[in-house]
DOSEVO-351137 format. One record per residue: residue number from 1; x, y, z of N, C-alpha, C, O, CB in turn. Coordinates in steps of 0.1 Angstrom, whole numbers, always signed. Each point is the difference from the previous one (the first is absolute). Glycine has a CB too. Layout:
N
SITE   num      nu      nv      nw     cau     cav     caw      cu      cv      cw      ou      ov      ow     cbu     cbv     cbw
SITE   NUM       X       Y       Z       X       Y       Z       X       Y       Z       X       Y       Z       X       Y       Z
...
This chain:
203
SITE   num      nu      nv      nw     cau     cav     caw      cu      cv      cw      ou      ov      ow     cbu     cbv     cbw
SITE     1    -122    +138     -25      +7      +1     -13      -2     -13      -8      -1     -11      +7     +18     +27      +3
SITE     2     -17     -16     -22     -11     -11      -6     +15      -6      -7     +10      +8      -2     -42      +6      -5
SITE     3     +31     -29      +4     +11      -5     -11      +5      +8     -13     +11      +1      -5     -22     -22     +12
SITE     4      -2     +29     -11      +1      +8     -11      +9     +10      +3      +7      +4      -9     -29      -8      +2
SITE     5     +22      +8     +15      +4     +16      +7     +14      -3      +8      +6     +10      +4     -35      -1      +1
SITE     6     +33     -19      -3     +11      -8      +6     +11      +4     -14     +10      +6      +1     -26     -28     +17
SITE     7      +9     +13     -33      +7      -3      -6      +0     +14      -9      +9      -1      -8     -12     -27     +14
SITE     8      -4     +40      -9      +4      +7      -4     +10      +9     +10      +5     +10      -5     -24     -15     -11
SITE     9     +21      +2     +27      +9      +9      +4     +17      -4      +3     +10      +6      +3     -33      +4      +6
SITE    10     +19     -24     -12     +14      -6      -4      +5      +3     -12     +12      +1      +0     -17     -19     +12
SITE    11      -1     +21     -26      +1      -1      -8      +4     +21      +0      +9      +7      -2     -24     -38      -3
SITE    12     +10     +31      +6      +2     +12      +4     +15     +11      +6      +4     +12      -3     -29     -24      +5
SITE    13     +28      +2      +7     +12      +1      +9     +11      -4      -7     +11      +4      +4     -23      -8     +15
SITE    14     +11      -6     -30      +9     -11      -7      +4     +13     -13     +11      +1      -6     -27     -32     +14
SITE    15      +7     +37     -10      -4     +12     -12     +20      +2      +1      +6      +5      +9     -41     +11      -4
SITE    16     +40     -21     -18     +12      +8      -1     +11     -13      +6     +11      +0      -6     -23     +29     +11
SITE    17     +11     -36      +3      +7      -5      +8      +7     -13     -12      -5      -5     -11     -10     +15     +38
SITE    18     +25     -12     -21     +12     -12      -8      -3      -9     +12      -2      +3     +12     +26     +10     -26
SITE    19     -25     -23      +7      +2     -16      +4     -13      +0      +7      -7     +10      -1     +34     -15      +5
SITE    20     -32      -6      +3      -9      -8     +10      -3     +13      +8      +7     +10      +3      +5     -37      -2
SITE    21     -30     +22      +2      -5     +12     +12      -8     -10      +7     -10      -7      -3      +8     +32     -10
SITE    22     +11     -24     +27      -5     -13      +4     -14      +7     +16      +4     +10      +7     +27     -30     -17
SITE    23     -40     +15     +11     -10      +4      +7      +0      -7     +14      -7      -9      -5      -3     +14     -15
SITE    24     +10      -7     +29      -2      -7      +9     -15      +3     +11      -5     +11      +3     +33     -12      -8
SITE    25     -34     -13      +9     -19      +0      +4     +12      -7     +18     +10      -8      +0     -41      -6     -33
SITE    26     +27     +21     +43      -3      -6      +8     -11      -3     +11     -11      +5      +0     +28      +1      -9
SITE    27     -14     -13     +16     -13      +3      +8      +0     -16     +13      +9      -9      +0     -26     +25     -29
SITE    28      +6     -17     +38      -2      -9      +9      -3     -13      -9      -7      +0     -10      +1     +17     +29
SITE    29     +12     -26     -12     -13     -16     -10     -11      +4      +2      -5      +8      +8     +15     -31      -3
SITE    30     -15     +13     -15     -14      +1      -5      -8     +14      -1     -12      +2      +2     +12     -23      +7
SITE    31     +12     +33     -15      -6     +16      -3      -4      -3     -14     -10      +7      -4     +25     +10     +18
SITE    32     -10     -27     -23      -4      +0     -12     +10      +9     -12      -3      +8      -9     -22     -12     +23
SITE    33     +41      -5     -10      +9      +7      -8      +0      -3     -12      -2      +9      -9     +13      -7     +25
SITE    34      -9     -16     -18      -2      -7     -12     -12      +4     -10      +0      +2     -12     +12     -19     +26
SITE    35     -22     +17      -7      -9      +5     -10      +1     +13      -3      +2      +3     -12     -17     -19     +18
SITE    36     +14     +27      +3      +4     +13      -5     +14      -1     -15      -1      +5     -11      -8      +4     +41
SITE    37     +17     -15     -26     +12      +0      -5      -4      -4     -16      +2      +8      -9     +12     -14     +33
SITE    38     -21      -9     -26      -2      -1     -15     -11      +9      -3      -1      +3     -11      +9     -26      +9
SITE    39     -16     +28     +11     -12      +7     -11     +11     +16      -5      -4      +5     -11     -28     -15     +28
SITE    40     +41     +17     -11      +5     +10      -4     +10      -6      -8      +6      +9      -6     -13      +6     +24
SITE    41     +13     -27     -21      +7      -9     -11     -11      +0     -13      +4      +7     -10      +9     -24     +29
SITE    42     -22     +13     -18     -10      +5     -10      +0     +11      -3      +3      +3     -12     -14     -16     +19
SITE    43      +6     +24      +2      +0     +11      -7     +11      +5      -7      -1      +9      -9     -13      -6     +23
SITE    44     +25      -9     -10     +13      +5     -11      +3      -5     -10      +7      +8      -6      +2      -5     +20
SITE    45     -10     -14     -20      -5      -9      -8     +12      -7      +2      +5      -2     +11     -22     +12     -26
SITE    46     +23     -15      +3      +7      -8      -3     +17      +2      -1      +7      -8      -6     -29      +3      -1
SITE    47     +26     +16     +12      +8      +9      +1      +5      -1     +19      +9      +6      +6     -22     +10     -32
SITE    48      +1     -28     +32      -2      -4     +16      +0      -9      +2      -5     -10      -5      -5     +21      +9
SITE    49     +19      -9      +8      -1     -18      +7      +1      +5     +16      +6     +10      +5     +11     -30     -26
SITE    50     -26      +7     +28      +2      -5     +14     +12      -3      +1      +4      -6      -9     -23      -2     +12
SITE    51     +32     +13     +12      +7      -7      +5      -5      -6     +16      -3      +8      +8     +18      +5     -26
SITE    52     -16     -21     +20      -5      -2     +16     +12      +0      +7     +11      -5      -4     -32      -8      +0
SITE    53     +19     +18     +19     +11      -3      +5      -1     -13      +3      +8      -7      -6      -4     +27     +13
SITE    54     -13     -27      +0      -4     -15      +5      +3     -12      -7      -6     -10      +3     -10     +21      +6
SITE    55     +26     -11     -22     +11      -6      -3     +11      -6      +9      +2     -12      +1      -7     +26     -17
SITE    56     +11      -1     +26      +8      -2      +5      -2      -6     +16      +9      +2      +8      -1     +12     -26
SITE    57     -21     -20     +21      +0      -6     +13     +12      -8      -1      +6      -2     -11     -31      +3     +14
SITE    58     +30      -8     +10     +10      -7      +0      -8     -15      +1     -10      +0      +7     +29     +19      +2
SITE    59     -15     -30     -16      -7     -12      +2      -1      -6     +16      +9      +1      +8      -2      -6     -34
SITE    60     -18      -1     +27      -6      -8     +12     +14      -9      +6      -3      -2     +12     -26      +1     -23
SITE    61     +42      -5      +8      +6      -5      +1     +11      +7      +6      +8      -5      +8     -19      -7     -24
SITE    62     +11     +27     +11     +13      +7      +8     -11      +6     +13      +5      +1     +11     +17      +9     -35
SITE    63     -33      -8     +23     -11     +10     +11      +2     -12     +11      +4      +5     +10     -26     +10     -26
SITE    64     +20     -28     +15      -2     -15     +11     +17      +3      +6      +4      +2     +12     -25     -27     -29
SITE    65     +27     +25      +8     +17      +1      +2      +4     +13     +14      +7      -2     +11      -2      -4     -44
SITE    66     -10     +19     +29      -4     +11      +1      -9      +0     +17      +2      +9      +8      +0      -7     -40
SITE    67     -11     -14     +33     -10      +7     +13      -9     +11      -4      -9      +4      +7     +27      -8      +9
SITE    68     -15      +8     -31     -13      +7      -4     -13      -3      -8      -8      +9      -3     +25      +1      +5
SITE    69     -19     -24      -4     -11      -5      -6     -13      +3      +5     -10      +2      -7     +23     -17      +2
SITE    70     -12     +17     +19     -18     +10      +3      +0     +14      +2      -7      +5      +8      -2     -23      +4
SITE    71     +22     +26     -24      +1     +11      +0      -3      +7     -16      -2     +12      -3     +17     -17     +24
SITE    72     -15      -9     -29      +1      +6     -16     -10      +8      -3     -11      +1      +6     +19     -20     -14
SITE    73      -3     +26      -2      -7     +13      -3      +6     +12     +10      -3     +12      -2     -20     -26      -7
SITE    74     +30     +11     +18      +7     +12      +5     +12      +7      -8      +5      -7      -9     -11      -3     +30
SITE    75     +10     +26     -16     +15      +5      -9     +12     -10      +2      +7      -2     -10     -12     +29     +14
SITE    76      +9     -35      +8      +9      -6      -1      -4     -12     -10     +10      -2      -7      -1     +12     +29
SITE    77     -17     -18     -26      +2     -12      -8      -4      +1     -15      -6      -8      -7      +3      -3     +29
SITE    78      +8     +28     -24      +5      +0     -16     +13      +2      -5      +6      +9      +7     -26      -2      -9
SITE    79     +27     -12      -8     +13      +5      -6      +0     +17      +1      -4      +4     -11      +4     -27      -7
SITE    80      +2     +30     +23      -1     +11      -4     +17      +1     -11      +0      +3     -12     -20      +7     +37
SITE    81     +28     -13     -20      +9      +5     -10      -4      -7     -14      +5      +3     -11     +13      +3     +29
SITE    82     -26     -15     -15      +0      -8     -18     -10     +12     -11      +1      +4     -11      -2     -37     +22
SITE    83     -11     +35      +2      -8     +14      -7      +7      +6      -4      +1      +0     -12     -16      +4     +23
SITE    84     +25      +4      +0      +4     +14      -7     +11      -2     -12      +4      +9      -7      -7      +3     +32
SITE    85      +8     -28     -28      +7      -3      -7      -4      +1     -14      +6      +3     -10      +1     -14     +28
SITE    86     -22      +8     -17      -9      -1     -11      +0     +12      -7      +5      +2     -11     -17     -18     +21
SITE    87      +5     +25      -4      +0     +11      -4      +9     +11      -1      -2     +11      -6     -15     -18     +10
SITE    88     +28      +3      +1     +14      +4     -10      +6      -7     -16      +9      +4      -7      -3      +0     +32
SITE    89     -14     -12     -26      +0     -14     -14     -10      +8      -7      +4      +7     -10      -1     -36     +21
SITE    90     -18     +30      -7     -11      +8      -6      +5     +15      -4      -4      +3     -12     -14     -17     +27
SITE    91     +27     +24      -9      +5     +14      -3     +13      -3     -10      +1     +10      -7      -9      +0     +32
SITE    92     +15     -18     -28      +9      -2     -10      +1     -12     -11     +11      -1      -6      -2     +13     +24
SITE    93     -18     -19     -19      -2     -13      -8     -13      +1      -6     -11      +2      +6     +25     -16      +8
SITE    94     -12     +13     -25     -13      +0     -11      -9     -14      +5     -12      +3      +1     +27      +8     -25
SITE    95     -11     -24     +27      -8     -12      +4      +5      -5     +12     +11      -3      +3     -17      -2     -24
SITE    96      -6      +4     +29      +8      -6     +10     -13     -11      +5     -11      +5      +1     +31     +20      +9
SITE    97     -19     -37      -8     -12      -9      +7      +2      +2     +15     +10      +2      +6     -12     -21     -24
SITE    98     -13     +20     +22      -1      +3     +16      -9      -7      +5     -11      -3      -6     +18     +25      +6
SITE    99      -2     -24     +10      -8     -13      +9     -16      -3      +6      +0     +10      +8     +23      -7      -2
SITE   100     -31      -7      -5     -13      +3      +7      -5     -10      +7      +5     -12      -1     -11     +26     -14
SITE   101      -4     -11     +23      -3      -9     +15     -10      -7      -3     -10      +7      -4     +15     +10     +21
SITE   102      -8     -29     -18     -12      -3      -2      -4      -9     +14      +5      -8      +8      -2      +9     -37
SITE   103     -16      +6     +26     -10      +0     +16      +0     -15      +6      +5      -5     +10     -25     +25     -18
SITE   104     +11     -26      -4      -9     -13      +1     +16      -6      +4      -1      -9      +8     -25      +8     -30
SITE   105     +40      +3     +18      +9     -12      +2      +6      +2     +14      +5      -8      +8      +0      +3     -35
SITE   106      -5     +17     +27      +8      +9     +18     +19      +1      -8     +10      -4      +5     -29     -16     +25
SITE   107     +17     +26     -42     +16      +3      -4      +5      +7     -11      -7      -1     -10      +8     -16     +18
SITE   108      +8     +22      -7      +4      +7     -12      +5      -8     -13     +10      -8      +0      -5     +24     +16
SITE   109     -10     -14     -26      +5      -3     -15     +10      +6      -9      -3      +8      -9     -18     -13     +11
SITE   110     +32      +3      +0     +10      +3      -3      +0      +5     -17      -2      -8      -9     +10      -8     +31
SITE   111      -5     +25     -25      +4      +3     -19     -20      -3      -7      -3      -4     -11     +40     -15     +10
SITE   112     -49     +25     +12     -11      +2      -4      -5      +6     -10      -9      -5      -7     +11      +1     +23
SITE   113      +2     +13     -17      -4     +10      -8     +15     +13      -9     +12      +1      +1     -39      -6     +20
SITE   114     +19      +9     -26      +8      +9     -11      +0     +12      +4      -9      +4      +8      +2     -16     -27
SITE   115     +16     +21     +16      +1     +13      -4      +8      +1     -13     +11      -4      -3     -13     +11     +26
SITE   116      -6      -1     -29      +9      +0     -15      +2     +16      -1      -3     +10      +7      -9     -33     -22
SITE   117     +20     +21      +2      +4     +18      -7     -10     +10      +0      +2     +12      +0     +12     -20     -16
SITE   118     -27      -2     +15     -11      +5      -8      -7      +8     +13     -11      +6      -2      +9     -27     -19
SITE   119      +7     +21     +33      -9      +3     +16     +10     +12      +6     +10      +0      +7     -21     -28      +0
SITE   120      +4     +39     -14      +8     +11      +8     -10      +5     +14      +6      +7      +8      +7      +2     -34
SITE   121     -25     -12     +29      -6      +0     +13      +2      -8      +8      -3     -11      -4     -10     +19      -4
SITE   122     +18      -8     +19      +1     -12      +7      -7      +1     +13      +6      +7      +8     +15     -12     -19
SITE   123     -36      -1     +17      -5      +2     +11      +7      -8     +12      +0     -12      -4     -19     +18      -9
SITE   124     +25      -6     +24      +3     -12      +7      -9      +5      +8      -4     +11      +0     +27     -20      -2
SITE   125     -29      -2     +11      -4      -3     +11      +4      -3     +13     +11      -5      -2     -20      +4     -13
SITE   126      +6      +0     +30      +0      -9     +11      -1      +9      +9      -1     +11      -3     +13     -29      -4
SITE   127     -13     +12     +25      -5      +4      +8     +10      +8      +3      -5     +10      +4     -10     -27      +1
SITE   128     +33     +19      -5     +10      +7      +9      +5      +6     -11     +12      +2      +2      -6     -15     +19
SITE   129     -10     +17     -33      +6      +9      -6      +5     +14      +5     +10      +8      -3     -22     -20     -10
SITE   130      +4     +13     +21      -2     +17      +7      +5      -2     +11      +3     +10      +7     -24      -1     -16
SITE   131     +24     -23     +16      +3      +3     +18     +12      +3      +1     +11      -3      -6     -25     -11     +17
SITE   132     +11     +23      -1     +18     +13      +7      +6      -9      +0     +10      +3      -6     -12     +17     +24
SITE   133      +4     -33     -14     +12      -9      +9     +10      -3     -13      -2      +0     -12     -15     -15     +35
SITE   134     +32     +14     -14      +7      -6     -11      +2     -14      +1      +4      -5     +11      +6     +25     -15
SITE   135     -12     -28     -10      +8      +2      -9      -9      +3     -11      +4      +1     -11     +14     -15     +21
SITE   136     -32     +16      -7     -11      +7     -10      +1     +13      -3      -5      +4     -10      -9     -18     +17
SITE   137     +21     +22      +0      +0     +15      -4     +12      +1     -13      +4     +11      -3     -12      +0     +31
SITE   138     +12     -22     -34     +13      +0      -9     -10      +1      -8      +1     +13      -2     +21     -25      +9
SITE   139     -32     +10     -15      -3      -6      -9      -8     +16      -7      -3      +1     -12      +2     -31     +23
SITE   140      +0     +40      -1      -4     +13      +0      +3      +6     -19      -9      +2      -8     +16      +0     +42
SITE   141      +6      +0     -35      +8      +8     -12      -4      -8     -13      +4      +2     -12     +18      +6     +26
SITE   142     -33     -19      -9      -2      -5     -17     -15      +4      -4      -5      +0     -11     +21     -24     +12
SITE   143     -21     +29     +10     -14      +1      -3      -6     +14      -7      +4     +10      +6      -6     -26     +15
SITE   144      -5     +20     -33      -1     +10      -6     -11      +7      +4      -3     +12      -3     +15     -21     -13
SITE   145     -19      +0     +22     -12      +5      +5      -7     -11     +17      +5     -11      +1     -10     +22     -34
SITE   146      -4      -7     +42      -1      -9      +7     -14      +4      +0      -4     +11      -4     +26     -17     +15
SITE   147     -30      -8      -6     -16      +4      +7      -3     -13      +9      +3     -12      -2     -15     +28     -20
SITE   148      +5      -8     +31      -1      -6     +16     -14      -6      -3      -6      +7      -7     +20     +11     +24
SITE   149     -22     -30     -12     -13      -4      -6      -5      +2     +19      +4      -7     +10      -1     -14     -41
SITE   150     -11     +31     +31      -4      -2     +16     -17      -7      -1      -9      +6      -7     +27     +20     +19
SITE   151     -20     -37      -6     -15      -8      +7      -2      -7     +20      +4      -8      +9      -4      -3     -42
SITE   152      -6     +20     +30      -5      -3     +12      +6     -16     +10      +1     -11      -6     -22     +27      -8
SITE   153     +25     -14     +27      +1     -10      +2     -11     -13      +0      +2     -10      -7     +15     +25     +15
SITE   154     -26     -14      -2     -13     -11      +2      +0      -2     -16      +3     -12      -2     -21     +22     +25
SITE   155     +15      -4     -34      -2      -2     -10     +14     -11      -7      -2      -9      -8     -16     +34     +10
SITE   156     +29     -22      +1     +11      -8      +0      +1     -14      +3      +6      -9      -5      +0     +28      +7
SITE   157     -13     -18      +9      -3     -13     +12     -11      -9      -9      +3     -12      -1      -2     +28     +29
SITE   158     -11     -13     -34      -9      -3      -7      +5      -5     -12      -6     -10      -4      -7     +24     +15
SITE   159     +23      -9     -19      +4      -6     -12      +5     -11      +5      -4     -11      -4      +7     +29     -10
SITE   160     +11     -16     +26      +7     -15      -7      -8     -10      +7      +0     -11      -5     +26     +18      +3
SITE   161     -36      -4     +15      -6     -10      +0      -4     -10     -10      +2     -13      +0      -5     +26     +15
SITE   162      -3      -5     -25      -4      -6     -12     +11      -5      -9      +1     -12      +0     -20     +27      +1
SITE   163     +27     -11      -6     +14      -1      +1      +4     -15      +5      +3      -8      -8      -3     +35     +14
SITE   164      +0     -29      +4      +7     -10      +5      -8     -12      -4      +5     -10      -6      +5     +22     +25
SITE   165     -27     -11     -15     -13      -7      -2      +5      -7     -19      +0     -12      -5     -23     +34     +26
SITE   166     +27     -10     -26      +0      -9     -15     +11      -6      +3      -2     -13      +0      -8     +27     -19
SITE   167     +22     -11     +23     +12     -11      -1      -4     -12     +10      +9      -9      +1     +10     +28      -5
SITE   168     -28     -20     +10      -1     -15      +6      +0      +1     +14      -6      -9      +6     +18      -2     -23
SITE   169      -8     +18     +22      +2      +3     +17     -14      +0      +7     -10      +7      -4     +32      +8      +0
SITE   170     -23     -23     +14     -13      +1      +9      +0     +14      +6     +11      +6      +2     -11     -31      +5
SITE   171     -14     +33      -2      -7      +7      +1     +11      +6     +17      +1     +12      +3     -28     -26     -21
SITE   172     +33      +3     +26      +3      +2     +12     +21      +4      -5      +7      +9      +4     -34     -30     +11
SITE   173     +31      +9     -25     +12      +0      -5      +5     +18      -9     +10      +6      +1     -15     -39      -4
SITE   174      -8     +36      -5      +6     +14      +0      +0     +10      +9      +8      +9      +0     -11     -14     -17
SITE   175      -9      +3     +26      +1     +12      +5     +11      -3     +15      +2      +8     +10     -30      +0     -22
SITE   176     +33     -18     +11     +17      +0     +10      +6      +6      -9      +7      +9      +4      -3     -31     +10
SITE   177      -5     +21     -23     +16      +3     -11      -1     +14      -3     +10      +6      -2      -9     -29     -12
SITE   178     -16     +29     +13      +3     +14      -1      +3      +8     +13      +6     +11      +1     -21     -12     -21
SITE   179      +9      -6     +29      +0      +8     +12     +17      +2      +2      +6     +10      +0     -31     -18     +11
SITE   180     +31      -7     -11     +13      -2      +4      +9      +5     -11     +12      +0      +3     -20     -19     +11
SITE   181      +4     +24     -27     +12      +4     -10      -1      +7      -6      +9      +9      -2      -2     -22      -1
SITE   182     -23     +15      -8      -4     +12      -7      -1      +7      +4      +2     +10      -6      -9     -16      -5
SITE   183      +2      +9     +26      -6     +14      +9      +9     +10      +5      -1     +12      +1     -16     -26      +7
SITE   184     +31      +2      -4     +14     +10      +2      +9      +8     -10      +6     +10      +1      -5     -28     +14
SITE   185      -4      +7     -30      +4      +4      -9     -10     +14      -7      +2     +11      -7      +9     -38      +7
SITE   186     -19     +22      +3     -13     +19      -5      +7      +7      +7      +9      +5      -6     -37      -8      +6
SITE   187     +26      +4     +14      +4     +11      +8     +14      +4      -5      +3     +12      +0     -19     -18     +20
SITE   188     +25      -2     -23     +13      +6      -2      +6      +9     -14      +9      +7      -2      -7     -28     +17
SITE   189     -13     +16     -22      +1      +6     -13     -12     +11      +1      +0      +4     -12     +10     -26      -2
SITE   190     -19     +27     +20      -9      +9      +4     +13      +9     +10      +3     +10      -6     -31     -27      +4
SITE   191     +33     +16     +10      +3     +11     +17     +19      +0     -14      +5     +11      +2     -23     -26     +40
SITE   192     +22     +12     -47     +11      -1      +0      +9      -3     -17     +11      -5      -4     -19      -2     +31
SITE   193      -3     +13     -34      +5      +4     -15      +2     +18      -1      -5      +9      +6     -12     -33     -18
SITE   194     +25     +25      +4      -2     +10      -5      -7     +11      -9      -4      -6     -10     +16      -5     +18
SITE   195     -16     +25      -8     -13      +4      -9      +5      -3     -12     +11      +3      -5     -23     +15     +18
SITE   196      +1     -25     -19      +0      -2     -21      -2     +15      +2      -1      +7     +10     -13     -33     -25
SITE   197     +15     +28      -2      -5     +11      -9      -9      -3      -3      -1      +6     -11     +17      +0      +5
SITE   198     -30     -15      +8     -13      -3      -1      -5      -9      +6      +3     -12      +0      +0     +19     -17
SITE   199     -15      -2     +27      -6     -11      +7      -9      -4      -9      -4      +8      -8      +6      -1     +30
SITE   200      -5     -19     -22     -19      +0      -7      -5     -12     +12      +7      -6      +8      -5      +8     -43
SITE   201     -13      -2     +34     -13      -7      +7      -5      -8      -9      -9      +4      -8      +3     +14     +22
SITE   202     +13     -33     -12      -9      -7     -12      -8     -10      +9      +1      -4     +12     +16      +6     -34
SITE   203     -25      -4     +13     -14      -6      +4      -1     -16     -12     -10      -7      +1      -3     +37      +7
């Protein structure tokens, strides 16, 4: 299913509907949410916005505090109630600023980005949108539509290598870090989400 074909069937689904139709992309790291996510933002035009979940990592400061610093990017070391907070703000508030992750710094940017009046599509993104466990299965009653992005594992293994290679990490430093965090985190969001209403296979 193509961004095109994503975004007419949101649009489609939305046909008739009051207020915000919010879409949700999940999928394993490095499935390629984010990009799926803005190119079907595009296809909606300007009437679209990216929400990411990966705003709400918790900073490196509570994770060291925590014993979870060589766990980040797992379900426990995100806000989940600040997510689901959000998008109860996004379902009843015309503007709301929402937070985003930026890579190159390892943190969330607080009041990043916009949603205005003008964004009645709203794509979010991230890896546990879909997983059964609670306290992620709350976030279920906001979503108007869902799609699962399934790639191959080896082929997964191959991105963030690359992945990591651009952020700076030696050749030996990522592949501990995927073995030891991304690989548990794939499999958990692969064996233990629930079915979207659309798989796609992106490439």
């Amino acid at each position: 299913m193509t961004p095109a074909m994503l975004a007419e069937e949101i649009r489609r689904r939305a046909d008739g509907m009051q207020g915000r139709f919010i879409a949700a992309l999940a999928g394993p790291p490095g499935a390629g949410k984010s990009t799926l996510a803005e190119a079907v933002v595009e296809a909606l035009g300007p009437e679209a916005r990216v929400v990411p979940m990966d705003g709400f990592h918790y900073d490196d400061a509570i994770l060291n505090a925590r014993g979870q610093r060589n766990r980040k990017g797992a379900p426990e070391t995100f806000d989940v109630a600040g997510y689901r907070h959000l998008l109860s703000r996004l379902v009843d508030e015309d503007e709301v600023a929402i937070p985003v992750f930026d890579r190159e710094l390892e943190l969330s940017r607080g009041s990043a980005d916009l949603v205005t009046a003008a964004h009645r599509f709203l794509v979010t993104e991230g890896n546990y949108l879909l997983l059964n466990e609670a306290p992620w299965t709350d976030l279920a009653d906001f979503f108007d539509m869902t799609v699962f992005i399934d790639v191959p594992e080896s082929e997964l293994d191959r991105r963030l290598l690359e992945r990591w290679a651009f952020y700076g990490k030696t050749p030996e430093a990522a592949r501990a870090w995927i073995d030891g965090n991304d690989m548990p985190n794939i499999r958990r969001v692969v064996h233990g989400s629930r079915t979207a209403d659309f798989m796609v296979r992106w490439s």
